[in-house]
Backbone as a printed PyTorch tensor [residue, N CA C, xyz], in Angstrom:
tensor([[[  0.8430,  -1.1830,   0.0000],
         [  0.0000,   0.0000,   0.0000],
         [  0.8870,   1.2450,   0.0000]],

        [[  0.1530,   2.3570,  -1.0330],
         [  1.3790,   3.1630,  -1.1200],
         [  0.8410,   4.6870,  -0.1280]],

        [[  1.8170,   4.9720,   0.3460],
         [  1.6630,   6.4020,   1.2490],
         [  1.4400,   7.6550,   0.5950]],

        [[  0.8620,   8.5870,   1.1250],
         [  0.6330,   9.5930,   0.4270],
         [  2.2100,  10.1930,  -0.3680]],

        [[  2.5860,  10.5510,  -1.5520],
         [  3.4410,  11.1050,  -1.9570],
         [  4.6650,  10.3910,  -2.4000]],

        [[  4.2310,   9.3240,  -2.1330],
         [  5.3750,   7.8040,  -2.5950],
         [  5.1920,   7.1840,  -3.5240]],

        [[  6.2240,   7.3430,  -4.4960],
         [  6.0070,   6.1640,  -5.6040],
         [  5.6910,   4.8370,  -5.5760]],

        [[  5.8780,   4.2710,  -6.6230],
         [  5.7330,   2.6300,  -6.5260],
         [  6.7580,   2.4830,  -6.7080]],

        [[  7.9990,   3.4020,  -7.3410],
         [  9.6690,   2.4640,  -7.0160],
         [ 10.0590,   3.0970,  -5.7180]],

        [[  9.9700,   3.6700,  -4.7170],
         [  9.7440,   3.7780,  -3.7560],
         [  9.7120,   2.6470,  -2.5450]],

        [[  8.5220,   2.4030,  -2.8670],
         [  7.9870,   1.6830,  -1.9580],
         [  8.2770,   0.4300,  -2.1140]],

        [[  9.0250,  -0.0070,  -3.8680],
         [  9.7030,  -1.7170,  -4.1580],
         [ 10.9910,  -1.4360,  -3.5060]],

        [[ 12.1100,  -0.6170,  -3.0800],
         [ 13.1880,  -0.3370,  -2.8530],
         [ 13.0620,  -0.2080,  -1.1520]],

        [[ 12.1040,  -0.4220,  -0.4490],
         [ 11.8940,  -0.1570,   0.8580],
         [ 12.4620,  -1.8850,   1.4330]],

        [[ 13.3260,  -1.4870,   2.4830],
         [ 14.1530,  -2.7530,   2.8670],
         [ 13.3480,  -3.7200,   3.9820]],

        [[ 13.3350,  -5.0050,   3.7400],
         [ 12.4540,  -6.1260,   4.3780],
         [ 13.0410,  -5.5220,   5.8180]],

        [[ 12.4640,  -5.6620,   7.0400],
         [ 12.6870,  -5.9340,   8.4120],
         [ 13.8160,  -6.8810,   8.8780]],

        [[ 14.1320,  -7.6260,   8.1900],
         [ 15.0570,  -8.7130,   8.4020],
         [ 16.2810,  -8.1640,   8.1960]],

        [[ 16.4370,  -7.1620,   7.0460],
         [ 17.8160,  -6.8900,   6.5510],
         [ 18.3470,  -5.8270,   7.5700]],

        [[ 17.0740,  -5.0170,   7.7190],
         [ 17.4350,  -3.4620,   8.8750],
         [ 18.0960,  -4.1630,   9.9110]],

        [[ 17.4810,  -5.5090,  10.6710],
         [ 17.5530,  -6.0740,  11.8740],
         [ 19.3390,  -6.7450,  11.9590]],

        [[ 19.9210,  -7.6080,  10.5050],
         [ 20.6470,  -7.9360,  10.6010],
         [ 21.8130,  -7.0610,  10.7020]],

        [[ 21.5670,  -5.9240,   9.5730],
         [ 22.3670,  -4.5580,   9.5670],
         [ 23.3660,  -4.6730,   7.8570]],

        [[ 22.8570,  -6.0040,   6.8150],
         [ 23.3470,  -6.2050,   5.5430],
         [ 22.4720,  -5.4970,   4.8180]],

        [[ 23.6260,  -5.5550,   3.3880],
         [ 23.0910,  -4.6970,   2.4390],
         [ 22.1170,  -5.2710,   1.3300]],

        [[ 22.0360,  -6.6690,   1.6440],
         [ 20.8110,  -7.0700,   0.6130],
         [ 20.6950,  -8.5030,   1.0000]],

        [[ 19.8640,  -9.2190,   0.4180],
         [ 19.8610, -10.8710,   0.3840],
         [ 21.3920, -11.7400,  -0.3280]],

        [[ 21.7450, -12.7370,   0.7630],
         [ 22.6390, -13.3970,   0.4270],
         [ 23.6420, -12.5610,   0.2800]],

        [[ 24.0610, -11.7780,   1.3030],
         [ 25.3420, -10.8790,   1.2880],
         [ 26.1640, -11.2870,   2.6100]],

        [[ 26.9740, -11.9010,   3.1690],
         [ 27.1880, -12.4680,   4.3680],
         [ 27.6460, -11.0880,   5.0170]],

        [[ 28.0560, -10.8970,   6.1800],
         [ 28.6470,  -9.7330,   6.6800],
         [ 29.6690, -10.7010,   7.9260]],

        [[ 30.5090, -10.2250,   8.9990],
         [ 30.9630, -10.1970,   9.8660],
         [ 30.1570,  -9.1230,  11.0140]],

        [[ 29.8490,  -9.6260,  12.0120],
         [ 29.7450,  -9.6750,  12.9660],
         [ 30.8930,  -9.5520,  14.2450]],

        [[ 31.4980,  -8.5350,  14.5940],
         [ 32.4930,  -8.4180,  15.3270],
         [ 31.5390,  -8.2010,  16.7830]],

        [[ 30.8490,  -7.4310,  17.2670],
         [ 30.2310,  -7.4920,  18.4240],
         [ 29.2550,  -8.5060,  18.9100]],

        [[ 29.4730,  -9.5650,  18.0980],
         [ 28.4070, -10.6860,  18.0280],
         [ 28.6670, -11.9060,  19.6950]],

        [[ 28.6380, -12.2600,  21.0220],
         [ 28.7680, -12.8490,  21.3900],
         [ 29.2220, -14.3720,  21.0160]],

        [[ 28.7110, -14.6450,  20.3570],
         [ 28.5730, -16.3030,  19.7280],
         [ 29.1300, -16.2000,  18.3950]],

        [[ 28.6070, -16.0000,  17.5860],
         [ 28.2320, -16.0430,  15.9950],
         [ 29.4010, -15.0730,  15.5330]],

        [[ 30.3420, -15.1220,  14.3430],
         [ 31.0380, -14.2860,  13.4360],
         [ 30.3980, -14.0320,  12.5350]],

        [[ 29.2980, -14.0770,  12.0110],
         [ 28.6040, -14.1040,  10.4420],
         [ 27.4500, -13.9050,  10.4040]],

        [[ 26.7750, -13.1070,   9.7970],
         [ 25.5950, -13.0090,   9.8210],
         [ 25.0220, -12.8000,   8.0980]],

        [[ 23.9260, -13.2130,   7.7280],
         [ 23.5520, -13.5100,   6.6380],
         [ 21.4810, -13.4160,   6.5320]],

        [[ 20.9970, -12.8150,   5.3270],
         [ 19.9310, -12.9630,   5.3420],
         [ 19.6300, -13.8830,   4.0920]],

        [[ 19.8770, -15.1720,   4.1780],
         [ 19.1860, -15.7830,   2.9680],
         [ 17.7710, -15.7860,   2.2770]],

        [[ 17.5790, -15.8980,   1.1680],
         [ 16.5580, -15.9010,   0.4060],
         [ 16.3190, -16.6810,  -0.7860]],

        [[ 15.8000, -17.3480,  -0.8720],
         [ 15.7090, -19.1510,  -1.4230],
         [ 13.8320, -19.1320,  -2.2060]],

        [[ 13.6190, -18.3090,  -3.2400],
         [ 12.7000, -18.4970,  -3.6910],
         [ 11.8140, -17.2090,  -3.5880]],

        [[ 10.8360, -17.5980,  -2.3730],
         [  9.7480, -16.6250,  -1.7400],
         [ 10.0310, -16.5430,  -0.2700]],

        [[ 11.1720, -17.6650,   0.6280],
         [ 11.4680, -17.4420,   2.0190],
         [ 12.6440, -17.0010,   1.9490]],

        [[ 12.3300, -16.0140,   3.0790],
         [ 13.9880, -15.3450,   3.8790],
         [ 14.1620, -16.1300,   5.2620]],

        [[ 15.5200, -16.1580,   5.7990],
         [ 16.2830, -16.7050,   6.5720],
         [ 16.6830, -15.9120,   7.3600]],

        [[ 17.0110, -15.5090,   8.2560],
         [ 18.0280, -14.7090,   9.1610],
         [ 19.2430, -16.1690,   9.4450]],

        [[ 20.4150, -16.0550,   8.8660],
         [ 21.2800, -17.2310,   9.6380],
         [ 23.0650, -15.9540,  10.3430]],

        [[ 22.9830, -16.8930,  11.7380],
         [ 24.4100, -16.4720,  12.0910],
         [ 24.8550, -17.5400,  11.8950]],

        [[ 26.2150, -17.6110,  11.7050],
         [ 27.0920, -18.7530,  11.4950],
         [ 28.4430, -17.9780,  11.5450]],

        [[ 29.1750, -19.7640,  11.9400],
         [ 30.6770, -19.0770,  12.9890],
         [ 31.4730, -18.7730,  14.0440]],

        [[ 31.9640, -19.9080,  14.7250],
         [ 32.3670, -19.2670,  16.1000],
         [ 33.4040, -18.2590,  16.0830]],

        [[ 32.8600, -17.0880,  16.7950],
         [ 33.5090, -16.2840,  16.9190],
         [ 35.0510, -16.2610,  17.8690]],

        [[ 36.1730, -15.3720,  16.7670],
         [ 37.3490, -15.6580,  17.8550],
         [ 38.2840, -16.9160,  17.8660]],

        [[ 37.3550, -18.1000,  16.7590],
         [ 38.2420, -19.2500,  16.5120],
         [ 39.0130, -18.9840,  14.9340]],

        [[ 40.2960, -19.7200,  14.9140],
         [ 41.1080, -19.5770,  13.7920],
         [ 40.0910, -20.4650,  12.4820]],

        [[ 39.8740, -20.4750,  11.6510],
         [ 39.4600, -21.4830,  10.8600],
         [ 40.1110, -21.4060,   9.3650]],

        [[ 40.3970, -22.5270,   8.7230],
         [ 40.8120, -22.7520,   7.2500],
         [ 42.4070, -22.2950,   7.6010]],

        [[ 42.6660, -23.1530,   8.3750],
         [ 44.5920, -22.6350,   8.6440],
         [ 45.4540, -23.4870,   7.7820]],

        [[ 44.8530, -24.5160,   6.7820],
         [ 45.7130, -25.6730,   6.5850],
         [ 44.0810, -26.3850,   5.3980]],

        [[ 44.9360, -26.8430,   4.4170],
         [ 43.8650, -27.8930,   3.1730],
         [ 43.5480, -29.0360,   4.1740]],

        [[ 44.0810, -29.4500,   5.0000],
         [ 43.8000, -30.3230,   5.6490],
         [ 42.6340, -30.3630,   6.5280]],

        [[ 42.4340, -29.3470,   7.1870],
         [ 41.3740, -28.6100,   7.8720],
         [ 40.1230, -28.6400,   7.2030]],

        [[ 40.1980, -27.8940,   5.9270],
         [ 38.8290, -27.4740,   4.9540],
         [ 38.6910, -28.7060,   4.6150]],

        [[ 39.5150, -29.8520,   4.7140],
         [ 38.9450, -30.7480,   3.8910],
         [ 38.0650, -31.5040,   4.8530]],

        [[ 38.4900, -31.6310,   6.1860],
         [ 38.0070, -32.2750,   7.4440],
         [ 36.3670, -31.5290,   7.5180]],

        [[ 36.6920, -30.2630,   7.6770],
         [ 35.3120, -29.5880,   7.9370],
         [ 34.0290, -29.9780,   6.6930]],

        [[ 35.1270, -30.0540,   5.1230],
         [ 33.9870, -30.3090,   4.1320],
         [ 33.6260, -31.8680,   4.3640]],

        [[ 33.6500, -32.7200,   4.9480],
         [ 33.4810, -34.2700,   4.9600],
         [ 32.6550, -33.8750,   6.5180]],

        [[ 32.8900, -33.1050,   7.1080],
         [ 32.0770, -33.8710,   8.2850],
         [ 30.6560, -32.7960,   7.8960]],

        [[ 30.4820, -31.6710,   7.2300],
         [ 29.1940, -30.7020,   7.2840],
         [ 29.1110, -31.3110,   5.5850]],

        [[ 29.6500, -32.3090,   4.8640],
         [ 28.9270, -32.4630,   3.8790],
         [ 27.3150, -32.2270,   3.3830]],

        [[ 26.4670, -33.0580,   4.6230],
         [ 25.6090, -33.1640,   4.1900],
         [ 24.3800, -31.7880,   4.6630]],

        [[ 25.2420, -31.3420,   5.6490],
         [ 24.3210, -29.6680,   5.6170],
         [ 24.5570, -28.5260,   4.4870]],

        [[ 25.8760, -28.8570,   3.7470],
         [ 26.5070, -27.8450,   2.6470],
         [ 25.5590, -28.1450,   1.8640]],

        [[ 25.1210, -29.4060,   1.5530],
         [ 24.1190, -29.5530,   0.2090],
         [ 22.8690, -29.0920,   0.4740]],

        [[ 22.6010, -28.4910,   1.5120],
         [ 20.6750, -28.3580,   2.0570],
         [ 20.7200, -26.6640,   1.4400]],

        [[ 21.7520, -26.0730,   0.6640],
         [ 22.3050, -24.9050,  -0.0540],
         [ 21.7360, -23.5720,   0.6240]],

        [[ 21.5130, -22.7660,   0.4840],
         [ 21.3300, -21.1030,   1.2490],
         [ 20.8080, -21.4010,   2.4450]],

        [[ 19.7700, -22.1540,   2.5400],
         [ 19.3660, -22.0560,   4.1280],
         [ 19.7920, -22.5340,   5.5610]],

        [[ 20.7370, -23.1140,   5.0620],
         [ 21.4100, -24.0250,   6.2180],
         [ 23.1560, -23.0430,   6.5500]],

        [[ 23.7580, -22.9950,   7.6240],
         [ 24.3500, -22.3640,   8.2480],
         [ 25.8120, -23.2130,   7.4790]],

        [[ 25.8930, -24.5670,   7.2130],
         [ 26.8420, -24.8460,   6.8740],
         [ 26.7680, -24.1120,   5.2780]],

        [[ 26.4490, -24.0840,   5.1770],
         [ 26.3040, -23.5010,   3.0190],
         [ 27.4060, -22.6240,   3.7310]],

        [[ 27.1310, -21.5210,   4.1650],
         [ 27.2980, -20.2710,   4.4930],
         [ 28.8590, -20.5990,   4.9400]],

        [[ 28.8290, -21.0220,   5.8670],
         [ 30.1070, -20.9710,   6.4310],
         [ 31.2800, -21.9810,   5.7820]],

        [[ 30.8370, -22.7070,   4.8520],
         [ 31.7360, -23.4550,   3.7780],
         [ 31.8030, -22.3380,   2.6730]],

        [[ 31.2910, -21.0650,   2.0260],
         [ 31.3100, -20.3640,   1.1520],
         [ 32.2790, -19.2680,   1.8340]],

        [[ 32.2010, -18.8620,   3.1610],
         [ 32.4680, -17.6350,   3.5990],
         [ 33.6500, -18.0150,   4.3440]],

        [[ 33.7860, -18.9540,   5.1250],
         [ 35.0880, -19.1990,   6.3310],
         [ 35.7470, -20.3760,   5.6640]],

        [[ 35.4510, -20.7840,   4.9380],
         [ 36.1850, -22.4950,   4.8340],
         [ 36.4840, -22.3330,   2.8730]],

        [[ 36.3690, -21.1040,   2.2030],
         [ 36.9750, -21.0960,   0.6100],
         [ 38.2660, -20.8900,   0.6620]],

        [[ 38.4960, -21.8360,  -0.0930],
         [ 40.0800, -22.3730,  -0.8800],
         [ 41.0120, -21.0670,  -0.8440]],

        [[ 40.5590, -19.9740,  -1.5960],
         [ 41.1140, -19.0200,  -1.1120],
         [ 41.7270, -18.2370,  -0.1330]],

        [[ 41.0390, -19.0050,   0.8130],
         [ 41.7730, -18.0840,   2.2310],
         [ 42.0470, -19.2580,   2.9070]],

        [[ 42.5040, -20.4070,   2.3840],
         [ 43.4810, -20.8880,   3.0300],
         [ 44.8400, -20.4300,   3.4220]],

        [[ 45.3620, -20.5970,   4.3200],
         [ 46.7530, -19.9430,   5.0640],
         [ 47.8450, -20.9710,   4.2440]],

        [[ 47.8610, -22.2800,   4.5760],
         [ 48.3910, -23.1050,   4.3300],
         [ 48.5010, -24.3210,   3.6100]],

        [[ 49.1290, -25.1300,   2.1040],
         [ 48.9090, -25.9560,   1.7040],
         [ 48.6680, -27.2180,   1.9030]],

        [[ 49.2780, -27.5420,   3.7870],
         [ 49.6200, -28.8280,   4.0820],
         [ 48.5100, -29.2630,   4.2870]],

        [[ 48.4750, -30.6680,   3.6230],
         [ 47.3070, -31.5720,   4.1060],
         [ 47.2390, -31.8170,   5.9640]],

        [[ 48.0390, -31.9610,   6.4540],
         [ 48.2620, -32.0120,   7.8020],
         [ 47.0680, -31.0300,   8.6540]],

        [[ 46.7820, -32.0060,   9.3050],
         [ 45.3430, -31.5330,  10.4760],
         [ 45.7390, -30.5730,  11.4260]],

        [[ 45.9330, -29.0930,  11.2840],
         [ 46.4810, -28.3400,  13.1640],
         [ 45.7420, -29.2320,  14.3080]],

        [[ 46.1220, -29.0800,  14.9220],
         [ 44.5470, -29.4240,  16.1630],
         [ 44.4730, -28.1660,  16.9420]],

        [[ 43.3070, -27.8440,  17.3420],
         [ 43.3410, -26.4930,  18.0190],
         [ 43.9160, -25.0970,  17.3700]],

        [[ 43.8220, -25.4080,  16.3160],
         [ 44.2450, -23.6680,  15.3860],
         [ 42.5850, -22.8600,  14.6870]]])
């Protein structure tokens, strides 16, 4: 419904409640979360006609220090990575655990890094 003096591109450009709340700039944009207690990540997915609010991430832990690592994490959240945008592992295999920001080549497991 449109307000007195408001367009209709206006009022399509007016931001869902979810996005104000998370504090991102659109659907499927991950952000960081630095004042977050728990969570490093915050994300508003959108998968069709449903939105998501997902945090994902422990905050304050090292992650993707070593190929060995990403590979451990991709075998054990395999089967949440495939449940794709709405699930917390998608997210955090796209955002904390890409090849790219690996530190290190060694297959070798840190423990505790």
């Amino acid at each position: 419904m449109l307000r007195p003096g408001m367009s209709s591109k206006k009022a399509a450009k007016k931001k869902d409640s979810k996005l104000q709340r998370a504090g991102v700039s659109g659907y499927n944009k991950p952000k960081r979360t630095p004042n977050h207690p728990k969570k490093s990540h915050v994300v508003v997915a959108k998968e069709g006609g449903s939105t998501k609010l997902i945090r994902f991430g422990q905050q304050g832990v090292k992650t993707n220090q070593t190929a060995g690592q990403r590979e451990a994490f991709k075998s054990r959240h395999a089967k949440n990575i495939k449940k794709g945008k709405m699930s917390a592992a998608y997210w955090a295999d796209k955002v904390k655990w890409n090849s790219s920001k690996t530190k290190s080549p060694s297959k070798k497991w840190k423990k505790g890094s």
